[in-house]
Residue, then its C-alpha position, 0 to 999 in steps of 0.5 A: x262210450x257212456x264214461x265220455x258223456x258221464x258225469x262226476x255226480x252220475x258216476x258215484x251214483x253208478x258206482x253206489x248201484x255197483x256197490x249195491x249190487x256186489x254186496x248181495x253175495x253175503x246174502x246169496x251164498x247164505x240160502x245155497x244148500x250143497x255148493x261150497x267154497x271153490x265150487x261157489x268160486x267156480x260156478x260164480x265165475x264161469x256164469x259170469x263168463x256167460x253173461x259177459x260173452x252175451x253182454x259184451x258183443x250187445x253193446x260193442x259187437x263182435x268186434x270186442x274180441x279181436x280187441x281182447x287179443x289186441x288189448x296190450x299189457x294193460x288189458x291183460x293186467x287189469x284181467x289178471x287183477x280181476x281173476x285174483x279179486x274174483x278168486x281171493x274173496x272166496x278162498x278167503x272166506x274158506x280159511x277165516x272169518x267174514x269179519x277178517x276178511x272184511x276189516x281186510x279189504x278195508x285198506x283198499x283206499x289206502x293202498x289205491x291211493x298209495x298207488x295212484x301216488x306212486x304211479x300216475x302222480x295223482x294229487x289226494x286232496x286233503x279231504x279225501x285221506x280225511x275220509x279214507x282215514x274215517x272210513x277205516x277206523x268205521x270199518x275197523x270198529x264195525x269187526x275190531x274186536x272179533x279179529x284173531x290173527x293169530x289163528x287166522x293169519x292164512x286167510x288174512x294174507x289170502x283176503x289180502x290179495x283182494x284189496x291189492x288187486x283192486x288197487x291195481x286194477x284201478x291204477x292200470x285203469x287210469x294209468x292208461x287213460x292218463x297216457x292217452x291209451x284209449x284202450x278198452x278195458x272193460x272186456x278185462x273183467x272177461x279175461x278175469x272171470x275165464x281165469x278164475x273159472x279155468x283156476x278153480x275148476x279143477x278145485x271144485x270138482x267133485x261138484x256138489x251144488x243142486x239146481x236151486x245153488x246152480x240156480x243162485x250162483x247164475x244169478x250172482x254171475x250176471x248180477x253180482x259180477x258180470x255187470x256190476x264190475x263192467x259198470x264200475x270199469x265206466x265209472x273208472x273212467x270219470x271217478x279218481x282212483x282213491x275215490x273209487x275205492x272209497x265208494x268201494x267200502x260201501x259194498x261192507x254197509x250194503x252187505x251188512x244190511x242185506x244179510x240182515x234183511x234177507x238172511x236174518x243176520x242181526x248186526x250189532x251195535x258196534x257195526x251201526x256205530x261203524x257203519x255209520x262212520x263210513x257212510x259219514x266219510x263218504x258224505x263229507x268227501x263227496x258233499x265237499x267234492x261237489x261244492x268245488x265242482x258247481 
């Protein structure tokens, strides 16, 4: 497996791509011209199911899916905490705001770190909760005043089950290495995906989307979430829970820029001025990780 022979500085620089290549849904969804809400939702998922049927026995052979029914509870958690993350995002977006979703899933680090405390006994280093700390009040910063929870808190609560299932997927992910449970995971992010498509199905119907939307949500399927996610299971194998989620947050700068730049969406100064908070977290917490290292 590439997370045995993979590097500390090689994973974060693996899971900046994966960042990268989540952050182009914003940009995607905003040339789609009939498909909406739970039918994105579905035709997102299902495509990333049949990227993932082609990809995984590619690389692990046919023999992946007799791993999936013998993967355990840890598989079968960590594909349900994709199916929620795969699905919340979208629904969320449907009843508030980008910004409030956003400004949501932002405590992610707090909560993965909290959970890795609890449950796996890791040890935060002191850095690390210096940079989750900046990293929200950046993101805080980048949405705070558009924030309306009060006619908004549906959707809040909804974008809230993002961040949570991202904590605990990360934390299943290392509680199973740390109790020697080589268990692959990675075919988790198909049991998500076919929970996602199977969930919203029935809600997308009747479908809308032209061939040019079906066209865009294929390419969000393979690109978006079928290898990106596989890619961000490897790094979990290297990267600290908390750390993870940290690198997580850059998928918000990378989302701001490429609507800015393939959709035309102008950020304002008080999402540069945020933005760059975060991107200061994060170079204080690896430049300091890397010195420890070598």
């Amino acid at each position: 497996m590439l997370d045995k022979t993979l590097s500390h500085r090689g994973a974060v620089m693996l899971m900046i791509v994966v960042t990268l290549l989540w952050s182009m849904a914003g940009m995607v969804t905003r040339h789609l011209e009939s498909a909406r809400s739970f039918e994105v939702t579905f035709w997102r998922s299902f495509f990333t199911v049949v990227s993932l049927l082609i990809i995984l026995p590619l690389f692990q052979g046919r023999a992946v899916f007799g791993r999936i029914r013998q993967g355990g509870v840890a598989l079968w958690l960590s594909g349900l905490c994709w199916s929620v993350m795969f699905t919340a995002f979208m629904v969320a977006l449907t009843l508030t705001t980008v910004a409030n979703v956003l400004v949501t899933m932002s405590i992610g680090p707090f909560l993965t770190a909290l959970l890795a405390r609890v449950f796996i006994k890791h040890q935060i280093p002191g850095r690390t909760w210096f940079a989750i700390v900046l990293a929200g009040i950046g993101i805080g910063w980048m949405y705070g005043g558009k924030m309306s929870f009060s006619d908004e808190l549906p959707g809040t609560l909804v974008a809230l089950l993002v961040p949570l299932a991202a904590a605990g997927n990360w934390t299943v992910l290392q509680y199973s290495r740390a109790h020697g449970k080589r268990i692959d995971l990675i075919p988790a992010v198909l049991v998500g995906a076919v929970i996602s498509s199977l969930v919203t199905l029935p809600l997308a119907m009747p479908f809308a989307a032209t061939p040019r939307d079906i066209g865009l949500l294929a390419m969000l399927g393979l690109f978006q979430l079928a290898i990106p996610c596989v890619l961000s299971v490897i790094c979990a194998g290297v990267l600290k829970a908390p750390e993870l989620a940290l690198l997580g947050l850059l998928e918000v700068i990378f989302g701001i820029l490429l609507a800015w730049v393939g959709a035309g969406e102008v950020p304002g100064p008080n999402v540069l001025t945020g933005g760059a908070l975060v991107i200061t977290a994060l170079g204080i917490n690896e430049l300091i990780g890397w010195r420890k290292k070598s």
